[in-house]
Each structure stands twice: as C-alpha cells, then as structure tokens.
C-alpha positions as semicolon CSV with decimal commas, in nm:
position;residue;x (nm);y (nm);z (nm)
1;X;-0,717;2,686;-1,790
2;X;-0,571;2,368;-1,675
3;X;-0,522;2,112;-2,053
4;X;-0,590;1,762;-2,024
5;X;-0,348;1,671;-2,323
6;X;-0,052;1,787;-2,048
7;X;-0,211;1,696;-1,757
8;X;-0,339;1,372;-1,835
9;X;-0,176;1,240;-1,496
10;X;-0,513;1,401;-1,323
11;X;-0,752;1,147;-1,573
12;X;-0,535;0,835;-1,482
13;X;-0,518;0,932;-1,098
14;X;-0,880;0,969;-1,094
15;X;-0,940;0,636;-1,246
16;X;-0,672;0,504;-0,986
17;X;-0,864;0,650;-0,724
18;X;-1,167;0,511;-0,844
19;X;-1,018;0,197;-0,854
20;X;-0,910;0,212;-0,517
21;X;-1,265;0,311;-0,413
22;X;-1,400;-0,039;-0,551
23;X;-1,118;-0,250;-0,377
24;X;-1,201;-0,076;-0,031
25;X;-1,581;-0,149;-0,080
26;X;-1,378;-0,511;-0,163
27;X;-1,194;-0,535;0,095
28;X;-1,481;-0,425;0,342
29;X;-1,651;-0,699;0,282
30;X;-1,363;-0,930;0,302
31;X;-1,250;-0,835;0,635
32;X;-1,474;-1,104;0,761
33;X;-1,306;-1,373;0,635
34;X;-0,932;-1,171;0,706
35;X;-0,829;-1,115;0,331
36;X;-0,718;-0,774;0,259
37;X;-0,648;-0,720;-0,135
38;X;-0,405;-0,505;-0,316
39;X;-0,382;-0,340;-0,623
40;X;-0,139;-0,179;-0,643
41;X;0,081;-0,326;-0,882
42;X;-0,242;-0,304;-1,119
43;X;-0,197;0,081;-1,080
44;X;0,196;0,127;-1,087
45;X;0,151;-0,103;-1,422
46;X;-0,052;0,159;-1,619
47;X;0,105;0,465;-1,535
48;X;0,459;0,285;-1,662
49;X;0,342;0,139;-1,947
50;X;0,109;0,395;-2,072
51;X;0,190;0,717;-1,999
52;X;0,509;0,895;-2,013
53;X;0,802;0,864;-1,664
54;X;0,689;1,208;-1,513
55;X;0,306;1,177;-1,614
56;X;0,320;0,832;-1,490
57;X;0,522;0,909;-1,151
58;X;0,277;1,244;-1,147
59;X;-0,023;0,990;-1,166
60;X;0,140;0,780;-0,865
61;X;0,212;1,070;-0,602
62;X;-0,141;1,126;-0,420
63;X;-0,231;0,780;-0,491
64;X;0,081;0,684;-0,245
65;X;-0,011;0,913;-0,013
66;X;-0,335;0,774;0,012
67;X;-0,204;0,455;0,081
68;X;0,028;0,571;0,305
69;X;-0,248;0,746;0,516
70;X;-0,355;0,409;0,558
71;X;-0,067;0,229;0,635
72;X;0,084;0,226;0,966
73;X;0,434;0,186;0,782
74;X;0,631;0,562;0,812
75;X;0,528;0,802;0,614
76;X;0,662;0,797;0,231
77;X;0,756;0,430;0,286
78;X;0,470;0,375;0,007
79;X;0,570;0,668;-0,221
80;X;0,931;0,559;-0,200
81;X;0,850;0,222;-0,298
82;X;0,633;0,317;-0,605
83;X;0,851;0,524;-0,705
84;X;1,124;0,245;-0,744
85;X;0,880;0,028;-0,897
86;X;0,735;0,282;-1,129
87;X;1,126;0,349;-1,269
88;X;1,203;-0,017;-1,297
89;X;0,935;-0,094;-1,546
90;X;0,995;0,241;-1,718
91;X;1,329;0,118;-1,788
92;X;1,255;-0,192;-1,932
93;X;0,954;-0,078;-2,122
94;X;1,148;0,017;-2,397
95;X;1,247;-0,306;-2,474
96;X;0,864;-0,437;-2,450
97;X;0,516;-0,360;-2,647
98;X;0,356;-0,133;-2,430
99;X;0,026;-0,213;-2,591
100;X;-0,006;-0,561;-2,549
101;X;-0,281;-0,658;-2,246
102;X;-0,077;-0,951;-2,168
103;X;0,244;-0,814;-2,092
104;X;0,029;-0,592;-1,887
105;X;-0,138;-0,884;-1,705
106;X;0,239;-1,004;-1,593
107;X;0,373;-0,651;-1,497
108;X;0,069;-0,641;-1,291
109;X;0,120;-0,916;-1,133
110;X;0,470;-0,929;-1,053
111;X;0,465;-0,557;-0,954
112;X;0,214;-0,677;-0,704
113;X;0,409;-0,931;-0,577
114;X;0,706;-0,724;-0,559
115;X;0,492;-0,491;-0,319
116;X;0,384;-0,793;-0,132
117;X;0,773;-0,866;-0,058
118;X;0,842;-0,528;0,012
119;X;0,584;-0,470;0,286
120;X;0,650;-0,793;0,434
121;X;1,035;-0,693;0,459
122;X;1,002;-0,360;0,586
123;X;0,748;-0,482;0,863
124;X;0,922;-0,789;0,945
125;X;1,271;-0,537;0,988
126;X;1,072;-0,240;1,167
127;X;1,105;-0,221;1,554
128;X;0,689;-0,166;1,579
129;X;0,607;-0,515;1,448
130;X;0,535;-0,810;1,670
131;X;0,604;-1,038;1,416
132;X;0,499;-1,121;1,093
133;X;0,212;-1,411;0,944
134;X;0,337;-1,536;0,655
135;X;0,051;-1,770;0,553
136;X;-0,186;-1,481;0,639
137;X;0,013;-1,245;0,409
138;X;0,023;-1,547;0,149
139;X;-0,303;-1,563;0,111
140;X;-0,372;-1,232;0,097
141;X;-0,146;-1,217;-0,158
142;X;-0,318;-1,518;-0,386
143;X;-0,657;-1,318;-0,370
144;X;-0,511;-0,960;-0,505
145;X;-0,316;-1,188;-0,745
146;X;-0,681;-1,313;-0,822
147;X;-0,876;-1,020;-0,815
148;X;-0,568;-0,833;-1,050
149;X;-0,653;-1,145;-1,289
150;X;-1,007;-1,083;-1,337
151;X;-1,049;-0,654;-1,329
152;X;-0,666;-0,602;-1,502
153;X;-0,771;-0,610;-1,891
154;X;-1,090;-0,394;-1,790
155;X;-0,880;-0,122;-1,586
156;X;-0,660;-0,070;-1,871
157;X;-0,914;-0,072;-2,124
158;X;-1,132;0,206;-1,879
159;X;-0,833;0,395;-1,823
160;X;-0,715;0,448;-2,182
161;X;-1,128;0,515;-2,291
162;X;-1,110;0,765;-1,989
163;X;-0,805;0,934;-2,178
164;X;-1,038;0,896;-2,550
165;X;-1,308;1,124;-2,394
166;X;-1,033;1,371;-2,347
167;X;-0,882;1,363;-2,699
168;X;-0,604;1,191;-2,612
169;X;-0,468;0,869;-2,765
170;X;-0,238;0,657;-2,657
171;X;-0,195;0,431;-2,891
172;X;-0,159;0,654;-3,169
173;X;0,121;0,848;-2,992
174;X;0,284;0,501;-2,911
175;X;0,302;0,422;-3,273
176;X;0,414;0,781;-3,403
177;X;0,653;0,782;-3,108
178;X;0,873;0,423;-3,291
C-alpha cells in the first residue's frame, strides 16, 4: 500500500497537473489573439518551497515531461531546466520563510521569468529556429506574469489543503523542523 505521508510528491503533481489542465483550456482560448501563458515558475515555486528537495524534484519529473512532449525543444531540455531551477530556490530557501504567500508571489514570478529567458536562449542558439520574436515572447511573457498574479495565492493555498485531506501538514512540520 502506497502512503501519502511519503509520497506526497503524487498529491502536489496531481494538483500541478491539474493546474496545467486549466492553463491549456487558457491558453486555447488565447491562441486567437497569439498569447500562449506559462506557469511554470508557479509550479517549480511550490514544490521548492513546500515540500522537501527530492519530494519537490519527485513532484517536477512527469510534469517536465509533459511539457517537454509539447515542446519542440529536445527532449529533457525542460526537465533539465527545472531541475536547475528547482535546486536554486532550494538553496536559498533556507535563508527565507517558506510560509509567507508573498515571497511565494516573487519566486513565482521570477522563476517564470527565468524560464522565459531560458527558452528564448536555447531557441534563439538551436540550429531548428528561424529566428526568434522578441515582442511576441514579451508579451507572452507579461500575460503568464499576469495570470501567475491573480491564481498564485489560490494554487498554494489548494495545494497545501490538497496535502490537509491527506493528513499531512506542512506548516506544522515547517515549524517543528526550526
């Protein structure tokens, strides 16, 4: 029998996935208009903040192969760059309050900006890109920046009530852990 308390990575990538759900039906209707929005830096956030490094990177691993399913980047360019950006905020998240929603609301958003960079580098640099629109990828940046503004306190809060319904607290093992 499989225990949630040890496994909790499988709660949090469910609620990723569910999360990614909603930003496809999103980004569906976007398309339209041309804006594709990306959350990724939403998800990266809680699994470094809130869970431990190898339930965190554990919580990470289908997500980025999802995404890189997706993406016509190689394959495990997306796990390779979560991966970095899940360790750098697990090593400075010792020196930060993991609980606080505002600190969470700027990891988000820088991680997500950072991912934004990263993209645009390794498609401007690979040999299968015709070139690279930078005011396109600006503004698809601004509205995942917005969208990340408006769902990013609700996503955490879901996520950690998702954990509460298995018996497992976060913040109480965040305190007993100082």
């Amino acid at each position: 029998m499989i225990s949630i308390a040890n496994n909790r990575w499988l709660v949090v990538s469910m609620g990723h996935f569910m999360a990614l759900f909603i930003i496809t039906q999103l980004n569906f209707y976007l398309a339209t208009v041309s804006i594709n929005v990306i959350i990724t830096g939403m998800l990266i956030s809680y699994s470094a903040l809130m869970l431990n490094y190898s339930q965190g990177l554990l919580s990470l691993i289908p997500i980025a192969f999802y995404l890189d399913s997706k993406s016509p980047l190689p394959f495990g360019s997306t796990l390779a760059i979560m991966v970095a950006l899940h360790s750098l905020v697990v090593g400075f998240r010792n020196r930060l309050r993991r609980e606080s929603i505002p600190l969470a609301f700027f990891v988000s958003q820088l991680i997500n900006i950072l991912i934004f960079l990263a993209y645009t580098l390794f498609v401007a640099g690979s040999s299968f890109s015709q070139g690279v629109n930078y005011f396109h990828t600006g503004l698809n940046m601004i509205a995942s920046l917005i969208v990340i503004a408006i769902v990013n306190q609700s996503f955490f809060v879901l996520q950690t009530e998702a954990l509460a319904f298995f018996g497992i607290r976060l913040a109480e093992e965040q305190r007993e852990a100082r």
